[in-house]
C-alpha positions, 0 to 999 in steps of 0.5 A, spaced: 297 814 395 293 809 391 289 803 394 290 797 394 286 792 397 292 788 401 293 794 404 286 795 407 287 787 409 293 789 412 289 794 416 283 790 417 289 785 420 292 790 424 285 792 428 284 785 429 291 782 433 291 789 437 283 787 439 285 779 441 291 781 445 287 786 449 282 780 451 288 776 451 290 780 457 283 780 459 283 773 460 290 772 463 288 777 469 283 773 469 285 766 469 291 769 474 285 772 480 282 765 480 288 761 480 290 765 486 283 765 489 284 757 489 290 756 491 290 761 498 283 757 499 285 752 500 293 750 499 293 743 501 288 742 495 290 746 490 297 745 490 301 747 484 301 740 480 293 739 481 292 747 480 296 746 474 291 739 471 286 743 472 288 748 468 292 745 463 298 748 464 305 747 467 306 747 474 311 752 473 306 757 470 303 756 476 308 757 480 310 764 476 302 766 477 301 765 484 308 768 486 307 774 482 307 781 486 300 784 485 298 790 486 
């Protein structure tokens, strides 16, 4: 098979979407313990709407975060 300099691109591409969607995965896990952490802390506080200003996202995220079934 002859080399082609897009093809190595193409791999080198490749290795790096599959690492920045493992640490993609590393920060949502994260990102969710926290939420629930603040949210079971203290839920009159850190009700949805003000979880999701403080975070930057839709309460609605929020909502699907802390309902979430976690092993």
């Amino acid at each position: 098979m002859p080399s082609d300099v897009r093809a190595q691109q193409a791999r080198e591409h490749h290795r790096a979407v599959a690492e920045a969607s493992a640490q993609a995965e590393q920060h949502r896990t994260l990102r969710n313990r926290l939420v629930r952490q603040l949210r079971e802390s203290d839920p009159q506080t850190w009700t949805y709407p003000a979880l999701a200003k403080a975070v930057g996202c839709s309460p609605e995220l929020i909502a699907a975060i802390v309902k979430e079934r976690v092993p």
